[in-house]
C-alpha positions, 0 to 999 in steps of 0.5 A: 473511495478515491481521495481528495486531488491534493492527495492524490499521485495521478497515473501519468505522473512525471515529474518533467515532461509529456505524462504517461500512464505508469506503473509504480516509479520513482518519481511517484514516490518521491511525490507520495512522500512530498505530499505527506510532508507538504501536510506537515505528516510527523517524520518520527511516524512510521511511513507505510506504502501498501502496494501489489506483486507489479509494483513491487516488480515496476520498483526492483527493476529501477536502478535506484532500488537495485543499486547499493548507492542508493539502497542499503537493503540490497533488495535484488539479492533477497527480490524484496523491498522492505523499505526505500525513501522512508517509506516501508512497503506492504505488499498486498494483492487485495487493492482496487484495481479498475480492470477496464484500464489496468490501474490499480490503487496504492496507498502511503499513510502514517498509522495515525491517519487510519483507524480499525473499526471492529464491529464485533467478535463472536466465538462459537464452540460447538460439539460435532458428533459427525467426528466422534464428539470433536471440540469446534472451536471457531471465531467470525469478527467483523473488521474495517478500516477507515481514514481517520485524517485524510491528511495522512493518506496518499493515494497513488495510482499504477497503471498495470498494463503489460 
């Protein structure tokens, strides 16, 4: 579920004039990280930033993110970025993404602000005798996260459009 507006970065964030839908810059993520310090979100605190293959390819093409002037990660010469502005990036292709507009959802929050619920953990060991009495060995959990303090939560969107 989207979040409360002032936890927001919207996709036609600029920081200065006409807006325009986007991709992931860097202007969003400066305000990503104004947001969560604007919230009083504890500095020492791990910053984590989840986003897709596109962003990560909308950020390795800034000059700020390619530049040793500005990143000591040299994130062209290994086509990763670990981490940029404070923040450390995860990338995941599991994320919303609204298919009618391309803009998908990303996300900058402190561990502290999210929490694992697990519903439960079943482990099933079965005899097979279709493969000569082998050992089945098998684990099902049931898992979730949820937002524990909606403070600490940014939700940032990209617009993914070619």
């Amino acid at each position: 579920a989207n979040l409360a507006a002032a936890n927001q970065v919207a996709v036609d964030f600029v920081e200065s004039g006409s807006t325009a839908n986007s991709g992931l810059t860097i202007a969003k993520l400066r305000q990503a990280k104004y947001i969560l310090d604007a919230f009083e979100v504890d500095d020492d605190e791990e910053r984590i930033f989840v986003l897709s293959a596109k962003q990560l390819q909308d950020l390795l093409g800034t000059t700020q993110v390619g530049s040793v002037d500005y990143n000591s990660v040299k994130a062209l010469v290994d086509g990763a970025l670990n981490s940029f502005m404070g923040f450390t990036f995860r990338r995941s292709q599991l994320l919303d993404r609204v298919v009618a507009t391309d803009v998908r959802s990303c996300y900058a929050y402190v561990k502290s602000g999210i929490i694992l619920a697990e519903r439960g953990l079943k482990t099933h060991m079965d005899v097979r005798v279709d493969l000569s009495h082998s050992l089945q060995i098998r684990s099902v959990a049931s898992l979730a996260a949820v937002r524990l303090e909606e403070k600490k939560v940014v939700q940032v969107f990209c617009d993914e459009s070619p």
